[in-house]
C-alpha positions as a printed NumPy array, in Angstrom:
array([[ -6.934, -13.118, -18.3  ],
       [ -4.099, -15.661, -18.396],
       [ -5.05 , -19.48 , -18.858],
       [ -6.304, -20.886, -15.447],
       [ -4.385, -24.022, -14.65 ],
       [ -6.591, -27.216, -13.52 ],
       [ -4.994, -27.572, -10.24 ],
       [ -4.944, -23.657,  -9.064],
       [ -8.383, -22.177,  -7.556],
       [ -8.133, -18.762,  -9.104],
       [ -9.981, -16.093,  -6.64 ],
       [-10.685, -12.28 ,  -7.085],
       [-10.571, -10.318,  -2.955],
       [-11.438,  -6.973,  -2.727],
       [-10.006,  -4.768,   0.264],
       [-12.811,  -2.969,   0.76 ],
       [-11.347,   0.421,   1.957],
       [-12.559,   3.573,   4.496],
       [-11.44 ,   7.028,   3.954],
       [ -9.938,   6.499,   7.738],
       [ -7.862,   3.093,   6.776],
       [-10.334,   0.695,   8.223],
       [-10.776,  -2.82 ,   6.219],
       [-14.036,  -4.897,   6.028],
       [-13.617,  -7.978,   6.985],
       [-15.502, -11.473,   7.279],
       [-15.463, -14.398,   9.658],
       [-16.535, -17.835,   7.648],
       [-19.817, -19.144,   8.942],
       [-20.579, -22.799,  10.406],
       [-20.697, -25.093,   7.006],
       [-18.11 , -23.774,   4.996],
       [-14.197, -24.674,   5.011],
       [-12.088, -22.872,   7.341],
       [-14.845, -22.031,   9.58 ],
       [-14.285, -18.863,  12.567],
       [-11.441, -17.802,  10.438],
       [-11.612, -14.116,   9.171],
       [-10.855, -12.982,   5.972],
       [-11.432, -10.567,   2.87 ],
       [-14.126, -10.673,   1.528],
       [-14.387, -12.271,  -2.362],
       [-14.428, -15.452,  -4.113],
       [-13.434, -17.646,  -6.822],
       [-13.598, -16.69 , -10.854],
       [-15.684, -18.461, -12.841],
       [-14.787, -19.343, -16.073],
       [-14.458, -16.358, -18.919],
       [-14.276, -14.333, -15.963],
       [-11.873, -11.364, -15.268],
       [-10.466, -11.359, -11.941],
       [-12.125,  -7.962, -11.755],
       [-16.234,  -8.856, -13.05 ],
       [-15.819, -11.99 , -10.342],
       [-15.457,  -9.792,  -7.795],
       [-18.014,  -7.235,  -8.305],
       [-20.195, -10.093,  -8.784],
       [-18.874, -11.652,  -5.345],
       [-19.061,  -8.482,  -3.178],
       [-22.579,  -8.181,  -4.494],
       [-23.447, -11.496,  -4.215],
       [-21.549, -11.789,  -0.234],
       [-22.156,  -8.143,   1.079],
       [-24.988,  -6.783,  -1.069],
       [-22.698,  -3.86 ,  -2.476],
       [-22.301,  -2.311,  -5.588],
       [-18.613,  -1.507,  -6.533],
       [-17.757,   1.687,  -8.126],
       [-14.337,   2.498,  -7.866],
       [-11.545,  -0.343,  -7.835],
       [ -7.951,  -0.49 ,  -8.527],
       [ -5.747,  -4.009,  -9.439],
       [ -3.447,  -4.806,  -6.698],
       [ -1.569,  -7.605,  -5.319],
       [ -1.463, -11.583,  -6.718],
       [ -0.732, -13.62 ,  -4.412],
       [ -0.235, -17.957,  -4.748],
       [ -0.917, -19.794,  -1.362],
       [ -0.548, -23.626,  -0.695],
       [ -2.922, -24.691,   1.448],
       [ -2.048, -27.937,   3.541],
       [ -5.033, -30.738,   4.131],
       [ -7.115, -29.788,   7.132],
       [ -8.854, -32.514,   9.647],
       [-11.161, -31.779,  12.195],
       [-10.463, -32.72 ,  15.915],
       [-12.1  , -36.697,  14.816],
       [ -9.588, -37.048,  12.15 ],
       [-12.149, -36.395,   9.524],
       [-11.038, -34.139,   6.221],
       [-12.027, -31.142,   6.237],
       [-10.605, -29.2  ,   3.946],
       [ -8.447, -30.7  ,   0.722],
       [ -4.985, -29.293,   0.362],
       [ -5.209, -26.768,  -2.466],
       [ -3.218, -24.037,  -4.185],
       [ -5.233, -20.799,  -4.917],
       [ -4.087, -17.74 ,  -6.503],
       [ -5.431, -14.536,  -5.268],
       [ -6.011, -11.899,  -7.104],
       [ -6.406,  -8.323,  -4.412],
       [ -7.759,  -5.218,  -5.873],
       [ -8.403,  -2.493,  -3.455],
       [-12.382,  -1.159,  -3.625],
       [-12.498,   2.608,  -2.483],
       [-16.113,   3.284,  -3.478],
       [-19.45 ,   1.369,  -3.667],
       [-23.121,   1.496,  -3.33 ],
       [-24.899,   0.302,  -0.352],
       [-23.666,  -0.738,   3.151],
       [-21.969,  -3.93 ,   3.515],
       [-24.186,  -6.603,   5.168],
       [-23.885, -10.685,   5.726],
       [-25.692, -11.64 ,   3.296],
       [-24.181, -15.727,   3.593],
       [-24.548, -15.149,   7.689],
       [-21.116, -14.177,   8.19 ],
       [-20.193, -11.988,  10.7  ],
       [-18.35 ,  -8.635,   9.402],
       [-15.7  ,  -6.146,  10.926],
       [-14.279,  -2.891,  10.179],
       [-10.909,  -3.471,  11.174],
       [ -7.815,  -1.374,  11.659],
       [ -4.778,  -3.649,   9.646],
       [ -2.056,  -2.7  ,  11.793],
       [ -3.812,  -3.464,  15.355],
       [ -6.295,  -6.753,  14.666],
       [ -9.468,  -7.487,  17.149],
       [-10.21 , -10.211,  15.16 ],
       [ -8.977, -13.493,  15.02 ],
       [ -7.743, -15.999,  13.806],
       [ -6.713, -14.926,   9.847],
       [ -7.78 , -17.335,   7.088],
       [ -3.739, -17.489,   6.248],
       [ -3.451, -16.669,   2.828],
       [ -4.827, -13.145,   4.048],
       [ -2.216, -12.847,   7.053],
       [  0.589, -11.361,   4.69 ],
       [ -2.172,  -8.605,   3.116],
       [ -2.336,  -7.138,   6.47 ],
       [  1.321,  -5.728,   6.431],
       [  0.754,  -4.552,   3.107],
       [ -2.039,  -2.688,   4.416],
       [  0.292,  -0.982,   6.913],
       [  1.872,   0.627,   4.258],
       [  0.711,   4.218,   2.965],
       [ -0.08 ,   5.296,  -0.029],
       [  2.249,   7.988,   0.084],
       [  6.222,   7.349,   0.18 ],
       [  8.269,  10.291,   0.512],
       [ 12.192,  10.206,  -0.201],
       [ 14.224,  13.288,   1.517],
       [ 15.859,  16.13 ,  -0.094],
       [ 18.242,  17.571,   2.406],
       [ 20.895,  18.015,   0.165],
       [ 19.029,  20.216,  -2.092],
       [ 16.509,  21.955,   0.872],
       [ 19.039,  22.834,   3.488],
       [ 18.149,  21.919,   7.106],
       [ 15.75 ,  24.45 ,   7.906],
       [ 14.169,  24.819,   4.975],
       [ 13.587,  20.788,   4.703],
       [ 12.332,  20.609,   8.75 ],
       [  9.677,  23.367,   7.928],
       [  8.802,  21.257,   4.859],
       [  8.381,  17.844,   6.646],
       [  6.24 ,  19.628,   9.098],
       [  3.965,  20.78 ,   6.634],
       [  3.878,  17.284,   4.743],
       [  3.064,  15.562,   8.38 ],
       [  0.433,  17.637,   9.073],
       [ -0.998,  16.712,   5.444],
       [ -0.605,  13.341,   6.499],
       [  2.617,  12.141,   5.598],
       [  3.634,   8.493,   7.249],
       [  6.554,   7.488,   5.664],
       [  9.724,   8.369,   4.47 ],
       [ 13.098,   7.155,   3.274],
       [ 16.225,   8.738,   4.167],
       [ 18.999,   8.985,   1.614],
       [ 21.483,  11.521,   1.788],
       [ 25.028,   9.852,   0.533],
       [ 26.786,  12.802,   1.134],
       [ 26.778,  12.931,   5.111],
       [ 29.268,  11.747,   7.22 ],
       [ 28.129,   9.159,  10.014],
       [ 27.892,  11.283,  12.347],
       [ 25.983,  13.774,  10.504],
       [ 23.519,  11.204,   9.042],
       [ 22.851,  10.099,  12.855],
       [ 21.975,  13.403,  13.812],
       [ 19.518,  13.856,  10.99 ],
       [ 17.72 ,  10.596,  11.653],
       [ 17.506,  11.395,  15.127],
       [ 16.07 ,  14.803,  14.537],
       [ 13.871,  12.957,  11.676],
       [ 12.81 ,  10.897,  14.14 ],
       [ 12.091,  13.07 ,  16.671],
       [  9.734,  15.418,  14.64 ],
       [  8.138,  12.329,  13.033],
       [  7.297,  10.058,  16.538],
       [  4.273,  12.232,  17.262],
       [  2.777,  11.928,  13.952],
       [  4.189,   7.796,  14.256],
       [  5.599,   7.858,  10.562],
       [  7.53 ,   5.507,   9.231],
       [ 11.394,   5.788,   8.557],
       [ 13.12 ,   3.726,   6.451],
       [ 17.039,   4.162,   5.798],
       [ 18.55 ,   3.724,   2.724],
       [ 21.347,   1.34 ,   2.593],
       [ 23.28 ,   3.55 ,   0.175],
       [ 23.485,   6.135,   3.398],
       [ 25.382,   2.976,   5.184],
       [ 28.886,   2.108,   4.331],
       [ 27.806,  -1.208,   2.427],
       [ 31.433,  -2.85 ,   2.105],
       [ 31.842,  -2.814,   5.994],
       [ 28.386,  -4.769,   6.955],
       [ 26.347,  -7.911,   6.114],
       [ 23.276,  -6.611,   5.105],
       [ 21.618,  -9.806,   4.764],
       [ 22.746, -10.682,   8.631],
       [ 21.346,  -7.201,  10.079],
       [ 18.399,  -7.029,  13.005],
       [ 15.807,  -5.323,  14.164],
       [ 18.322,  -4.084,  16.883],
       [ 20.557,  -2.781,  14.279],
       [ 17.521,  -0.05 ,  13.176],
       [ 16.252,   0.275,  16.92 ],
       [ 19.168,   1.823,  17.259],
       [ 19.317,   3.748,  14.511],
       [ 15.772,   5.201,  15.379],
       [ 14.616,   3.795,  12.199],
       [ 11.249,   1.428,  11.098],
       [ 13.378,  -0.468,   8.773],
       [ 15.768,  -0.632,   5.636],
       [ 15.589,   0.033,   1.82 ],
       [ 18.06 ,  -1.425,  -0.395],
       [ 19.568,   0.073,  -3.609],
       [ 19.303,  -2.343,  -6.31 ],
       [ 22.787,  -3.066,  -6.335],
       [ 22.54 ,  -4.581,  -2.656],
       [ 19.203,  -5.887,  -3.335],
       [ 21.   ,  -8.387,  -6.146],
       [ 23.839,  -9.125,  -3.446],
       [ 20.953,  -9.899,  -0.638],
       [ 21.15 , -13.76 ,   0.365],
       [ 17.979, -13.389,   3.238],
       [ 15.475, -10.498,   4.427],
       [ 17.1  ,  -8.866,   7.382],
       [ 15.151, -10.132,  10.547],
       [ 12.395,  -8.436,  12.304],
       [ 11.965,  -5.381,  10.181],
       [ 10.182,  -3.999,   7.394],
       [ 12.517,  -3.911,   4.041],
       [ 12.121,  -2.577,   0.736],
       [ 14.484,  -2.281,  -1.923],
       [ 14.609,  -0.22 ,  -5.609],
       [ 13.81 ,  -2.073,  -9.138],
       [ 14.352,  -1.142, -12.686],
       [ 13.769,  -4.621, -14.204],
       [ 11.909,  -7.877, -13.744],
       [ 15.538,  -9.523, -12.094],
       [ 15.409,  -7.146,  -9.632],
       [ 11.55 ,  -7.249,  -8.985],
       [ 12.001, -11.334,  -8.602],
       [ 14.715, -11.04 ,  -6.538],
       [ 13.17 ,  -8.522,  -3.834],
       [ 10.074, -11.135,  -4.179],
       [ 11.92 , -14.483,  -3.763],
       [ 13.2  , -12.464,  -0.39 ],
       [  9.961, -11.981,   0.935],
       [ 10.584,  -7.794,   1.422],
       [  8.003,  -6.206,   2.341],
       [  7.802,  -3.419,  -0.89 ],
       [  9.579,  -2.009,  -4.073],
       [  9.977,   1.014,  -6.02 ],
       [ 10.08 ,   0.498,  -9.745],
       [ 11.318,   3.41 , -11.244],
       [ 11.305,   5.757, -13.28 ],
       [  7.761,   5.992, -14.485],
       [  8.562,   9.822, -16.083],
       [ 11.656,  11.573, -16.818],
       [ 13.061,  12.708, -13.499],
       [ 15.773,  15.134, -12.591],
       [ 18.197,  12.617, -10.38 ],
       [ 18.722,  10.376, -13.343],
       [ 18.314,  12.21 , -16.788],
       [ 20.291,   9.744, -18.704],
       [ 17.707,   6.696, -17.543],
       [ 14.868,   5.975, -20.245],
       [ 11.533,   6.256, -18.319],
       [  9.258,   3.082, -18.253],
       [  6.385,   4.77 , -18.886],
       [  2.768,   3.476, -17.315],
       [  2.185,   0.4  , -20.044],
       [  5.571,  -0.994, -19.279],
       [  5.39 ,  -0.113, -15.705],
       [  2.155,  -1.757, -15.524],
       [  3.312,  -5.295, -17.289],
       [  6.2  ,  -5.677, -15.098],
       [  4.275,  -6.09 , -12.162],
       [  1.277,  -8.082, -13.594],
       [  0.428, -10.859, -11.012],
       [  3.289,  -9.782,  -8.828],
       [  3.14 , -10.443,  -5.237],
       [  4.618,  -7.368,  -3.428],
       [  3.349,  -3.675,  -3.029],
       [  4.812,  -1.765,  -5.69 ],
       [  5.607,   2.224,  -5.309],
       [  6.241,   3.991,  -8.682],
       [  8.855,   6.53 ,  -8.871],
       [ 10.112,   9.24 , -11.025],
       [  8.592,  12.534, -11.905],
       [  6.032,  11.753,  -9.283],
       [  3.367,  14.181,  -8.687],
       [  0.468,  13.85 ,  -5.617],
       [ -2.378,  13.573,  -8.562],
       [ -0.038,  10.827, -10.091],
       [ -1.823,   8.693,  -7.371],
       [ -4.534,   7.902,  -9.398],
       [ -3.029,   6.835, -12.401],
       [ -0.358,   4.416, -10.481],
       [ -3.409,   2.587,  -8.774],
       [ -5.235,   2.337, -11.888],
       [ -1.718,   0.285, -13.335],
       [ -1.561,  -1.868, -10.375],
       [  0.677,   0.366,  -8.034],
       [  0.291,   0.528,  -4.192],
       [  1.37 ,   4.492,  -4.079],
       [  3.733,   6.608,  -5.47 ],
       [  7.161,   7.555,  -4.107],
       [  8.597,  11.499,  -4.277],
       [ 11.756,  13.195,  -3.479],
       [ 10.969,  16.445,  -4.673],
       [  7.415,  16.353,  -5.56 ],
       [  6.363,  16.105,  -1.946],
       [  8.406,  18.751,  -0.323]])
């Protein structure tokens, strides 16, 4: 574990995660800082502590649970500003913490209150709790996001053949998807994503367009709206790296991701705020044989304590799932694997 600096409060969270996508989470009792807000559960790391012992030791300790099965995640840093009660009186010190999320998938036991807090399984996307402790606010779009990214292949497929195939994968459980096909005309490209969208809606999938699909030259990418994909029948946009780097602000009111190959292009789609990357490629991959693969170790160190869900690309297999969560990925990302 790195050095803890005196002036961070270093905490280990665990998402504690249902087979169905529901979250635990806690509201903090009467006594304690920040109390009636919800949050994750966890706590802070003691010293000589990994992230990852603290919070076994904290869910067991706060829910009575014995983790199993955990995978790194997110690290995120939060400021948080000096809070008074309604007499003026301090309540809470302002404080930076640095929060370190693994996802928990299995564990012994069933979650109970254990410091009187009240717990709730809770869907991420639609919230009947409130309010969020706020350094956990941002987790909750994560969340939204599944583990599963699938890129099309029309160009290879054929129409028919690639429909069929989507059908299949959305009836497996496919909810997202990036469209990038370069080689159709406008006109052409709005017809797919209609039909795209069309077949998707019942299944409510995700659709993310890729911004090499858009004639990049001719818009402001960094001025774009939600309107701007409303209309396109899309979720939201991913960027190629090379409009990533030329990105001045996150487009506003939709979800964004953009493609990474290097830690410039990782701290660039996180000093935006988007919502996701792909860092690629993992493995040797057919769309770009002359690119050296990262390989897991590397992959894994170039998103230590980084603050954005991270998809990992090339040569991407479904049991490859296990292997990217295990080096701190979100989900993996296919283009041919998954059809």
């Amino acid at each position: 574990m790195n050095a803890v600096k005196p002036d961070v409060t270093h905490a280990a969270v665990g998402v504690i995660l249902r087979e169905n996508g529901l979250v635990l989470l806690g509201e903090r009792p009467i006594g304690k800082a920040w109390a009636g807000y919800w949050e994750f559960p966890g706590g802070k790391i003691e010293a000589g502590e990994t992230p990852e012992n603290a919070l076994k030791r904290e869910l067991h300790e706060e829910l009575g649970i014995t983790v199993t099965t955990l995978y790194p995640w997110l690290t995120r840093s939060f400021d948080y500003a000096a809070k008074y009660d309604t007499e003026g009186q301090l309540e809470a010190p302002a404080k930076t913490v640095k929060l370190h999320f693994f996802i928990v998938t299995e564990w012994q036991g069933e979650p109970l209150g254990m410091e009187k807090q009240v717990l709730s399984w809770q869907n991420p996307e639609k919230l009947t709790v409130t309010p969020m402790l706020p350094a956990n606010t941002p987790i909750l779009t994560a969340l939204s996001l599944p583990a599963i990214y699938a890129i099309t292949n029309l160009s290879e497929l054929g129409e028919d053949l690639f429909f069929k195939r989507l059908k299949i994968a959305l009836d497996n459980g496919l909810m997202m998807i990036q469209v990038r096909e370069k080689q159709l005309s406008n006109d052409d490209l709005q017809l797919f994503v209609e039909r795209l969208a069309e077949v998707s809606a019942p299944y409510e999938a995700k659709i993310f367009l890729n911004s090499s699909s858009l004639d990049e030259s001719e818009l402001d990418l960094s001025h774009l709206d939600i309107n701007f994909t409303q209309a396109l029948h899309v979720t939201g946009l991913h960027f190629t790296a090379q409009a990533l780097m030329q990105l001045s602000q996150k487009p506003i009111g939709m979800l964004c991701g953009a493609s990474c190959h290097n830690h410039q292009e990782l701290a660039q789609a996180e000093a935006l705020g988007l919502d996701y990357v792909l860092l690629s490629p993992v493995q040797a991959t057919l769309s770009h044989t002359d690119a050296a693969p990262l390989g897991w170790d590397n992959f894994r160190d170039l998103i230590a304590d980084y603050s954005l869900p991270v998809y990992a690309l090339g040569g991407m297999q479904a049991p490859d799932i296990h292997t990217a969560r295990l080096h701190g990925a979100h989900g993996i990302a296919m283009q041919r694997g998954i059809w």
